[in-house]
C-alpha positions as CSV (number, residue, x, y, z in Angstrom):
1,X,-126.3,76.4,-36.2
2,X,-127.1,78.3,-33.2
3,X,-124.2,78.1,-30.8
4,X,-124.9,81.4,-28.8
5,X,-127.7,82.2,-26.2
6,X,-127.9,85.8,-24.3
7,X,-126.2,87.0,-21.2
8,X,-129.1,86.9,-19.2
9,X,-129.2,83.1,-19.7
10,X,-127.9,81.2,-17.2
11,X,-124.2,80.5,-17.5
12,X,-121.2,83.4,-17.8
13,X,-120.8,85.1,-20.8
14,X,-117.8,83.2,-22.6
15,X,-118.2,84.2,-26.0
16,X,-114.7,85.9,-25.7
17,X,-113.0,82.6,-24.7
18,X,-114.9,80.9,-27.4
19,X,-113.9,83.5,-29.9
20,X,-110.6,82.6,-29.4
21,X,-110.5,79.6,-29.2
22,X,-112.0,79.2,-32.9
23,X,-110.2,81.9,-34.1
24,X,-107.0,79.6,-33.3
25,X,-108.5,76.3,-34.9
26,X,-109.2,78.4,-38.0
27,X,-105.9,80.2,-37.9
28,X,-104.1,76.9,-38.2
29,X,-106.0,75.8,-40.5
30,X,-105.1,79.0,-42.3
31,X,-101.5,78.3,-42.1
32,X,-101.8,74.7,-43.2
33,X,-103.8,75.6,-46.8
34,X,-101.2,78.2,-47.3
35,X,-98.0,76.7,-46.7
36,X,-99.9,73.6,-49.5
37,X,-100.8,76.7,-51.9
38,X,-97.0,78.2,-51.6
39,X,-95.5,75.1,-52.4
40,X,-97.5,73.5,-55.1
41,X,-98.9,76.7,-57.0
42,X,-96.3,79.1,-58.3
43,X,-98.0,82.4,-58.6
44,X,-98.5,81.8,-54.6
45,X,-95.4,80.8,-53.9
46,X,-94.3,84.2,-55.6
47,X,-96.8,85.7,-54.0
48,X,-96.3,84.9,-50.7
49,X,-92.7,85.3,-50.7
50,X,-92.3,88.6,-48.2
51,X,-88.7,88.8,-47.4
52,X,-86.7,85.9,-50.2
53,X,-84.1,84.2,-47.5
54,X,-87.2,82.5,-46.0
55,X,-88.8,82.3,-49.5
56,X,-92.8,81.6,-49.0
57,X,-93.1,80.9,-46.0
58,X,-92.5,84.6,-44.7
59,X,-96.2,85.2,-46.4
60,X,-97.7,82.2,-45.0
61,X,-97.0,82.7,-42.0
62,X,-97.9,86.8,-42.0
63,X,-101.0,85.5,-43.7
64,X,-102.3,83.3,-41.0
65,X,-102.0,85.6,-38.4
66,X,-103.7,88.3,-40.4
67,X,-106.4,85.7,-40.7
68,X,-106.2,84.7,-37.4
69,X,-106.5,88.2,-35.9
70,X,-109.3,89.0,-38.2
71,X,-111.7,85.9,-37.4
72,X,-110.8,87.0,-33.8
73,X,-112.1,90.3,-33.9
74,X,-115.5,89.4,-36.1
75,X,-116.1,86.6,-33.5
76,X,-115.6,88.8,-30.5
77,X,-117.3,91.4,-31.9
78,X,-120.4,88.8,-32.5
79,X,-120.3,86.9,-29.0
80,X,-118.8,89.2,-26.6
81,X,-120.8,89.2,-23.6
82,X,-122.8,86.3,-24.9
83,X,-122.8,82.5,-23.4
84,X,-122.2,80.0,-26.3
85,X,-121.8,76.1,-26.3
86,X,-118.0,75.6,-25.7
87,X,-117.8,72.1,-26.1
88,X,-119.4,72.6,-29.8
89,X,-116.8,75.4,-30.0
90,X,-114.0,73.2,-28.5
91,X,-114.8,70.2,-30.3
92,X,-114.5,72.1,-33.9
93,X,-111.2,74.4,-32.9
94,X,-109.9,70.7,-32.1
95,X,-110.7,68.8,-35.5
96,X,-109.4,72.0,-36.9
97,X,-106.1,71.9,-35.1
98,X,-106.2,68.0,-36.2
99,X,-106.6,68.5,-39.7
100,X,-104.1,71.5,-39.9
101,X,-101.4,68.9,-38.4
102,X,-102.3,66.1,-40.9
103,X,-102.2,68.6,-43.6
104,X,-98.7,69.8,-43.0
105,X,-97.7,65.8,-42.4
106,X,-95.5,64.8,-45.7
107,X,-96.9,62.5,-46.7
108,X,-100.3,64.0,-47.1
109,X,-99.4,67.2,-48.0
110,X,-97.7,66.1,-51.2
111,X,-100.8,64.1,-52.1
112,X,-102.5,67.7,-53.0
């Protein structure tokens, strides 16, 4: 899938917006699969429990921004100063953000 094209295309570079904008989608994501894995596998769950009052959720939570932070910086890294298809990007950060919300939904998340 080739979603970026070079500066001198026409367009302005927005490979920095783009970055973060999937680095968000993919972050949520992130915090959705966690917070399933910290309540339904126990070694997780002990795993992920940073400071005990807030039990796993402490880990989850510090996970997905670590993940967040580091698909940021490997997509910036890759795109900066490039122009890429935003609606592609858009359009994947937003079934992203979708899924992460049904995924922490009750009733689907204790399907799993």
């Amino acid at each position: 899938m080739t979603v970026q094209r070079t500066a001198t295309s026409t367009g302005m570079p927005n490979g920095s917006g783009a970055a973060a904008i999937l680095a968000a989608g993919i972050g949520n994501l992130a915090v959705a699969l966690l917070a399933i894995a910290g309540d339904k596998i126990e070694a997780v769950k002990s795993w992920m429990t940073f400071y005990k009052p807030t039990g796993p959720l402490s880990g989850v939570t510090t996970s997905a921004i670590g993940v967040w932070l580091l698909v940021w910086l490997i997509l910036e890294f890759r795109w900066k100063g490039k122009v890429v298809v935003l609606s592609r990007i858009n359009a994947i950060a937003f079934v992203l953000l979708a899924l992460s919300v049904l995924l922490t939904f009750p009733p689907i998340a204790d399907m799993f």
